[in-house]
BASEKE-583131 format. One record per residue (C-alpha): residue in one letter; x negated, y negated, z negated. Coordinates in pm, whole numbers, plus 50000, padded with zeros to 5 digits. Layout:
N
AXYZ ...
This chain:
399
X495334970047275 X497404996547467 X498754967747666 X495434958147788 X494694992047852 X497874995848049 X497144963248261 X493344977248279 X494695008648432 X497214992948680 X493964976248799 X491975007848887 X495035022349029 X493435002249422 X490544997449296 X487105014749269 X485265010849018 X483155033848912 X480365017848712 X479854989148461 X476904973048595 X479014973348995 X482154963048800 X480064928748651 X478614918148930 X481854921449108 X484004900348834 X481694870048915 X483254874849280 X486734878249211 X487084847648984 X486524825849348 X490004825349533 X489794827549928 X490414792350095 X490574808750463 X493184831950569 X492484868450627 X491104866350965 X488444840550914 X487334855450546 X487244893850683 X488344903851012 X486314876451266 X483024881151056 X482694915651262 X483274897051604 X486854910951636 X489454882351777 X492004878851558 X495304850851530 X497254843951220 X500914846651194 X504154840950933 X507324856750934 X510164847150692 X511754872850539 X516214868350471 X515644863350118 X513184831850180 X509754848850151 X506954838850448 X504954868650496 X501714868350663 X500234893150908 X497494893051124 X496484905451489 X493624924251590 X491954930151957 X489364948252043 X485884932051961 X484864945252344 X487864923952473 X490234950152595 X493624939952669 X495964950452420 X497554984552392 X500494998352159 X501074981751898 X500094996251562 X501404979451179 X499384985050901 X501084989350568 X498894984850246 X499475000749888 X500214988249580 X497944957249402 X496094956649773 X496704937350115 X495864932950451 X492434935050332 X492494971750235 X492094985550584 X488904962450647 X486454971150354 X483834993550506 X482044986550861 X484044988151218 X482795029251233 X484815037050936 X487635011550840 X490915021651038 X491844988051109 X488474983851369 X488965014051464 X491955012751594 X491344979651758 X487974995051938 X490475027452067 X492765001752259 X495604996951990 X497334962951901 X496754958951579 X499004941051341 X498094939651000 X500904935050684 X500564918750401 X503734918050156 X505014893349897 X502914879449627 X499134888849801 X496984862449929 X497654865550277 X501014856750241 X502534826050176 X504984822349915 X508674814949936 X510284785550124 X511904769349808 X510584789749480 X507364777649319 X504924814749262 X504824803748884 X508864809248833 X509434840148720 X512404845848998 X509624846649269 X508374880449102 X512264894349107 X511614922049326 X510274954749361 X509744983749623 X512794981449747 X512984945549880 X509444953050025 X511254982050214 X513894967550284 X513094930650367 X509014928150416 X508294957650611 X511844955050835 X510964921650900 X507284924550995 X508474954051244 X510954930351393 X508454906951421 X506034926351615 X508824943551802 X509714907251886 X506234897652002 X505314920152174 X509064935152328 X507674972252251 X508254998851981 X505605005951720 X503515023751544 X503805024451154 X500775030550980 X500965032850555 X499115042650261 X500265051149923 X503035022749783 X502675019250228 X504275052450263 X507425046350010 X508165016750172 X507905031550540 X510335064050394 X512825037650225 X512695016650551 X513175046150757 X516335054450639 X518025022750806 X518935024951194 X518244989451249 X514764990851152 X513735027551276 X515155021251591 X511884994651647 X509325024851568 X507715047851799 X506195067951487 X504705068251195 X501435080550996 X501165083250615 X498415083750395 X499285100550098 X502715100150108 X505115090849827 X508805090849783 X508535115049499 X506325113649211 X507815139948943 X504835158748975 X502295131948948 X499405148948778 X497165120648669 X497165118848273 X496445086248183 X499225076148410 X501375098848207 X500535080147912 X501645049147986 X504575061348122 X505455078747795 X504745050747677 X507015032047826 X504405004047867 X506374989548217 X509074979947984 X507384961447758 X505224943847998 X508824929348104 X509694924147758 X506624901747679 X508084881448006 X505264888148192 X506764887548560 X503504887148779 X500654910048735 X497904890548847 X494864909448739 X492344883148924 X494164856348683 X490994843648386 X493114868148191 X492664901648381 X489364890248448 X488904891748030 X490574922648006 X488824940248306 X485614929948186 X486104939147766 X487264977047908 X485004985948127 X481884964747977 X480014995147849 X482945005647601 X484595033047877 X483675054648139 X485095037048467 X484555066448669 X486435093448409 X489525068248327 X489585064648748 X489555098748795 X492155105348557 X494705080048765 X493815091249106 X492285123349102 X488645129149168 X487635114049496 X485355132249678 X483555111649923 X483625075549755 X480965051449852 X480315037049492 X477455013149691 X480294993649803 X481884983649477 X481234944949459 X482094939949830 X485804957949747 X486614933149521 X485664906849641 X489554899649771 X491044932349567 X493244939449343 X495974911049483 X498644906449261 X502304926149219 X505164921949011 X506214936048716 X509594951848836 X507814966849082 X505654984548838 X508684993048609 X510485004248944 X507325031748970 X507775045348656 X511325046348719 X510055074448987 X508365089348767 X510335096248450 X513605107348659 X512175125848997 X513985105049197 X513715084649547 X516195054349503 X516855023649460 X515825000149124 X517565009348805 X519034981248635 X521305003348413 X524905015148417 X526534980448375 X524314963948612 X524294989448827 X528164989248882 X527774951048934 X524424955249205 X525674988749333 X529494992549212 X528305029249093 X527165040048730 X523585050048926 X521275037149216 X521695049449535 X519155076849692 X517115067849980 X518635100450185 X515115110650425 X517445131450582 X518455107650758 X514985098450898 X515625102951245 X514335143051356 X513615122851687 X510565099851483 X507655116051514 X505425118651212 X501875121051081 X500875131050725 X497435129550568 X497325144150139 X494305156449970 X494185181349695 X492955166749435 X495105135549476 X496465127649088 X499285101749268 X500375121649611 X500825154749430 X501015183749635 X504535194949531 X506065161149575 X504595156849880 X506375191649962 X509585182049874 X509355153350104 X508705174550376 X511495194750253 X513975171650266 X512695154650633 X514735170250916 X511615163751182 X508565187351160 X505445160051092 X501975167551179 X500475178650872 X496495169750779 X495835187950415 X492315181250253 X491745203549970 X489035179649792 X490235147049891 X491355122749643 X493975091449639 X491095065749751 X489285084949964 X492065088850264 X490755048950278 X486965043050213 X485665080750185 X482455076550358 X483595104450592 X487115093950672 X486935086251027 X486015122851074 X488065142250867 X490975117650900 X491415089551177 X490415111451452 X492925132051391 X495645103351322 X494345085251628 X494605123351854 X498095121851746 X499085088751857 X497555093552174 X499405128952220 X502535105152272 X501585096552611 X504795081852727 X503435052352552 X500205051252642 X501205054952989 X502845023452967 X499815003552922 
């Protein structure tokens, strides 16, 4: 049982449920698999143009991404990546209506929008010779999606459209930008970067069920039981999803107590949230996580001392160093207060150990979900995200 709990929780970690009755009617919607890509299932139903396009990554993966005008027909400006968190996609910055999700938003304000999705989600499209159902497609973690998705989506769009970019991320988003940071021949491509809830250290991490299952060492024997992907839209997360939370738990304590309490959630919009989330991850990745967690660290995956000489031909991982984040890149940080993930220390120590000075948006009662579908988020957040894009007007003045 602590298992399914663990897999139960890993769910609710993107997603927001917050009542049985909403969390039934939305299982009857997730068991239906998209046929269409992102652009016809979400993004086009709002009148916003929007192409598909794949990008191979070097170790064989074909990442899909998407492109976003404005639904007024303005030519396009800067460009802008969006970089979704962990068990979401491309999806994620399209749940609520064009006034309050940031991908229509920036689209309306002039921006090219490029939206990522990594390895394993939907909107992606496997690998060029390894079947999804072999358990070496799921061989990865953070660190390849770092390292290989997110450096090769901003070459792609640096490619495209023969201009440095804008990095936009949230949560597992923002570990991947930080990692990705650190290497000059990816930073090189951005102009700068905003983070929502930003994570490259999670000793702090305050949420206690979390906690748990990281005493627990539940990531470990997920892997052990040879479970590689975590598909929790599979007929068997569908089970599990629907056994905890049919009556038996509180869905909104048991989120609260992974996220922190969100302050300005629209539980109305539960069943249309899932209809495409959660998207699936892998189980490394998971394990790589709770790596962060148990030894305070910001590095690479742990494979052990002997494998670690082998990968890294050291006893442990190498750090990813943000001091050597360029002090030139300019930055953009949205936390919250009550966020359980984004802790306010670690996010502290991040800024500790950054060399530039980033822009700095603190929220006292905002929560890990809310920095994405609070009801008031354009307000208290993208405004102020969008003000500092704009402030860069060497680039604007381009356009």
């Amino acid at each position: 049982m602590d298992v399914f709990v663990a897999l139960f929780t890993l769910y609710l970690l993107s997603s927001a449920v917050t009542a049985a009755d909403d969390f039934s009617v939305a299982l009857n919607r997730r068991r239906e698999q998209p046929t269409a890509g992102l652009c016809a299932n979400v993004i086009q139903r709002f009148g916003f143009p929007c192409s598909e396009h794949t990008a191979p990554t070097k170790d064989g993966y074909i990442l899909g991404l998407q492109r976003v005008a404005s639904a007024s027909g303005k030519s396009f400006g800067p460009p802008v990546l969006l970089i979704h968190g962990l068990f979401m996609a491309g999806d994620a910055w399209f749940m609520d209506s064009p006034n309050q999700s940031l991908g229509f938003i920036l689209a309306n304000r002039g921006f090219d929008v490029w939206v990522g999705n990594v390895r394993g989600t939907r909107w992606s499209h496997g690998h060029v010779s390894i079947p999804e159902k072999d358990k070496k497609f799921w061989d990865w973690s953070w660190q390849e999606l770092a390292l290989y998705d997110l450096g090769e989506m901003i070459h792609y769009v640096y490619s495209i459209t023969n201009s440095k970019l804008f990095v936009v991320g949230h949560s597992q988003g923002t570990i991947m930008s930080l990692a990705a940071f650190t290497q000059p021949d990816i930073v090189k491509m951005v102009e700068a970067a905003a983070l929502l809830c930003p994570i490259s250290y999670l000793e702090h991490i305050t949420a206690p069920f979390v906690l748990r299952l990281v005493k627990m060492h539940l990531d470990e024997a997920i892997l052990d039981m040879g479970i590689h992907e975590l598909n929790l839209k599979s007929n068997w997360g569908t089970r599990i999803m629907d056994m905890m939370c049919d009556g038996q738990l509180d869905c909104d304590d048991l989120l609260a107590s992974i996220t922190g309490k969100n302050c300005c959630f629209n539980s109305s919009r539960i069943a249309s949230y899932l209809e495409f989330e959660p998207h699936p991850t892998s189980s490394k990745n998971l394990h790589h996580l709770f790596q962060m967690i148990r030894k305070g660290t910001f590095s690479l995956y742990d494979y052990g001392i002997w494998k670690n000489l082998m990968q890294y031909n050291q006893l442990k991982p190498p750090v990813f160093d943000l001091s050597s984040i360029p002090n030139s890149l300019p930055i953009w940080m949205g936390y919250g207060g009550n966020d359980a993930l984004a802790d306010v220390a670690d996010v502290q120590h991040t800024l500790k150990e950054l060399k530039s000075k980033p822009n700095v948006l603190y929220l006292e009662n905002y929560g890990h979900l809310d920095f994405l579908v609070s009801t008031k988020s354009k307000e208290d957040v993208y405004d102020s995200m969008v003000s500092f894009f704009i402030s860069l007007g060497e680039t604007f003045s381009s356009y």
